[in-house]
N, C-alpha and C positions, 0 to 999 in steps of 0.2 A: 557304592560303585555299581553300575548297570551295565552289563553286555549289550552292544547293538551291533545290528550286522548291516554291510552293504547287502543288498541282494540282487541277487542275477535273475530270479524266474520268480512266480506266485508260487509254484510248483515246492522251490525251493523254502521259499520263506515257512510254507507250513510243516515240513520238514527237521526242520530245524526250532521250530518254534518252542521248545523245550528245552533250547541249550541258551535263549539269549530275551533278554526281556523290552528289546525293543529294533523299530526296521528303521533304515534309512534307504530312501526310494529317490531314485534319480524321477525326474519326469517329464515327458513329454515334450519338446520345442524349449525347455529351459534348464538343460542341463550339458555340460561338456566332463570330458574325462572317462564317461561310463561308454560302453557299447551296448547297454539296454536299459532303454529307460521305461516311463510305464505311464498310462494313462489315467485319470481318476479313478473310471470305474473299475478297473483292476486297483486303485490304491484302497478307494471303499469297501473292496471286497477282502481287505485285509485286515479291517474291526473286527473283523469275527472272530479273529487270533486273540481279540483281548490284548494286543501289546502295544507301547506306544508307536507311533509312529509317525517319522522326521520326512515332511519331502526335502529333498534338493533343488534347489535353484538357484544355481550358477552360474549361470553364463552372463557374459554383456550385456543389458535389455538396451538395445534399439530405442526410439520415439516412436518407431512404428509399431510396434510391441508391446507399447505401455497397454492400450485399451485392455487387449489380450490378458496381460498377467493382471490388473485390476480384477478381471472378469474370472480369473480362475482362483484368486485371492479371496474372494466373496462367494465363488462357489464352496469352496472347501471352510468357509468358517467355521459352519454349524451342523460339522462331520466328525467333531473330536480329535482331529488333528495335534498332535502333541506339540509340533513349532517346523518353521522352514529355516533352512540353514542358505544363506543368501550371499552372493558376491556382490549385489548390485546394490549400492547404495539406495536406488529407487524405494526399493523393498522398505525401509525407513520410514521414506517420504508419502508412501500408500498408505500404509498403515495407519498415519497419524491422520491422512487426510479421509479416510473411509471409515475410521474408529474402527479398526480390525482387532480384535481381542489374540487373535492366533500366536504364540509367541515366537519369536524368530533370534535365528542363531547364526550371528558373526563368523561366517566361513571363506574368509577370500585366501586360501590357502597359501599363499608364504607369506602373508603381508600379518597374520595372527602372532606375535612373537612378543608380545612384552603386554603387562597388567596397567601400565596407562592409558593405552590405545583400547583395552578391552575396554576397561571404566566409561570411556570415552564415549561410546557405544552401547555402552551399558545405559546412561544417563540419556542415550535418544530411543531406548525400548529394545535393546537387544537385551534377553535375559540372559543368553549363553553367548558362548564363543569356542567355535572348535579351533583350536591351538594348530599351528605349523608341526609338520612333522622335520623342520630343521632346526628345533630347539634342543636344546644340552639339556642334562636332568637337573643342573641349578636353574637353569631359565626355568624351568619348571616349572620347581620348587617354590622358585619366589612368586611365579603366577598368582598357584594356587593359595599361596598366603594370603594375594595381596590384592587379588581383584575379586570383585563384588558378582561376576557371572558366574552362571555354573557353563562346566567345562568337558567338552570331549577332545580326546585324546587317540589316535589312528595306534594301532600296537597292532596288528598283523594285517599283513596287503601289500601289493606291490605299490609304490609312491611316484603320484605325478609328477614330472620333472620339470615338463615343457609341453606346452600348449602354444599352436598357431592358426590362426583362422583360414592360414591354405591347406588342401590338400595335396600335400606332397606325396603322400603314395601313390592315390588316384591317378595326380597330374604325373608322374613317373611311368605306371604301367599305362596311361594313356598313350604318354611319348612312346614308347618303346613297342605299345601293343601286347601290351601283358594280360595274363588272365588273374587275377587274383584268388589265390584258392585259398586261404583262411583271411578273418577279420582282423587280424594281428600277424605282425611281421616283426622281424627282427633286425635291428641297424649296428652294425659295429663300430666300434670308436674305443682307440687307443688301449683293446686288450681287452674290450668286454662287450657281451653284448646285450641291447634295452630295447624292450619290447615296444612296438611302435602302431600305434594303431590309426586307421582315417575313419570319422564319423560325417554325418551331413552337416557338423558345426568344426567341420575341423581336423588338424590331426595333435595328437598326444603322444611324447614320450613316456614312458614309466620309467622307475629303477632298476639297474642290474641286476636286484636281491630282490626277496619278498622281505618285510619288514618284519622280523619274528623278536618285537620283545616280552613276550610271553612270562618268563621269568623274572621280571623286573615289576616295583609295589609299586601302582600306582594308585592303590586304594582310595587316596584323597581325591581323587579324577571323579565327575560324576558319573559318565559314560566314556568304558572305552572302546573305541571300533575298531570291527574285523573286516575288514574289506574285500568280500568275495572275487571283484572285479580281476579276469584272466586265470583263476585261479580255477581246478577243475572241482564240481562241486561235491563228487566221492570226499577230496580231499579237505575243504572246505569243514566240511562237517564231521570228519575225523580231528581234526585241529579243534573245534569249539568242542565236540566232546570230549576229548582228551583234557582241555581248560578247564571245563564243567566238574570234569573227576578228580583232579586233580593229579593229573597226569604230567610226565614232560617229554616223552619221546616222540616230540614229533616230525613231520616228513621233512620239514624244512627245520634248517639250523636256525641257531638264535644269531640274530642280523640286527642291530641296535642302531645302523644307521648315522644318525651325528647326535647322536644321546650324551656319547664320551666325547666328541669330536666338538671342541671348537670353531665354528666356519672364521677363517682368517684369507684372508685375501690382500697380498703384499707387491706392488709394481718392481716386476721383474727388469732387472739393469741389462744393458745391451753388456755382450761377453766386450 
């Protein structure tokens, strides 16, 4: 099992470079969910670290955008690249058709939930599959029995909920003539409240909690991630060093999310 971290800054990645043995890098024009993503040569500037390192690319790819990701696909080949973790099925269909050696990883985040769907994917060239962070610990379980990818797994971060390609904050304080003073805001609903951010692809909900299952084996996982994303990075790195030592006091309680929880969803009868 391998530590990898989201990361917020270059700044931060070297920082921490001690407590986790590989990065996950959002990037440039093909990534949602992050509020910072990062350009090549800040990602090639992070060999230096010696650690692996996953870009992201996740978003939708357009027809107009194919050229584009082709072009940065075959940039990054023969940079050591450790694998892209991909929402777009395209990423598949490039690969086979450019002979891309780079390995790539099944990330379309709720849709990762069961070991035949990985296989699936596995048998088109995805060697990995990072897993939904809505699965129970038997889902799990029987993943990692049974499917043939190696597997990452989210255990602390806040969790994406919802994703929309409007800008409803933007188009909000535009109506209204707002000034926006941070990148993240806060939306209440029925008793809690979820941090809600607008990017240039979009706006993102996250979860009420930060996802802390820090005390839970998942040893069998090949990498599990820590998700810097809104999280402040004092704190960030109090968390992996605490993991590192093996410590357990940390800032944020343990929040396991639907680990225990079953998702059951049953049509509600008129009274």
């Amino acid at each position: 099992m391998k530590v990898a971290a989201v990361i917020q800054s270059i700044d931060q990645a070297w920082k921490i470079k001690n407590l986790v043995s590989a990065y996950l890098v959002p990037i440039n024009d093909f990534s949602i969910n992050y509020t910072k993503t990062f350009s090549l040569k800040e990602v090639f500037s992070l060999t230096k670290t010696e650690k692996e390192i996953f870009l992201i690319v996740n978003k939708n790819i357009h027809n107009s955008e194919l050229g584009d990701l082709e072009k940065l696909l075959l940039e990054i080949e023969n940079f050591g690249i450790s694998g892209i973790v991909y929402y777009d099925i395209s990423l598949i269909n490039i690969k086979r058709k450019l002979r891309l050696k780079t390995p790539l990883i099944w990330g379309q985040e709720h849709m990762v939930t069961n070991y035949k769907t990985i296989n699936y994917w596995y048998s088109k060239g995805a060697d990995y599959a990072y897993l939904s962070s809505e699965l129970t610990k038997k889902e799990i379980d029987e993943i990692i029995e049974k499917s043939k990818a190696k597997l990452f797994i989210n255990v602390f971060g806040y969790v994406p909920m919802f994703t929309s390609r409007r800008h409803l904050i933007n188009n909000y304080l535009e109506y209204f003539d707002l000034q926006a003073e941070n990148k993240s805001k806060l939306i209440y609903k029925e008793g809690n409240y979820y941090p809600i951010v607008d990017t240039p692809y979009g706006t993102t909900v996250y979860s009420n909690y930060v996802l802390n299952m820090l005390d839970q084996d998942f040893s069998l996982v090949d990498y599990i991630v820590f998700n810097s994303e809104l999280i402040k990075e004092e704190d960030f790195y109090d968390v992996l060093f605490k993991y590192k030592n093996g410590k357990n006091n940390y800032k944020f309680p343990f929040e396991y999310g639907f680990l225990y929880k079953e998702t059951v969803y049953r049509v509600k009868k008129d009274a």
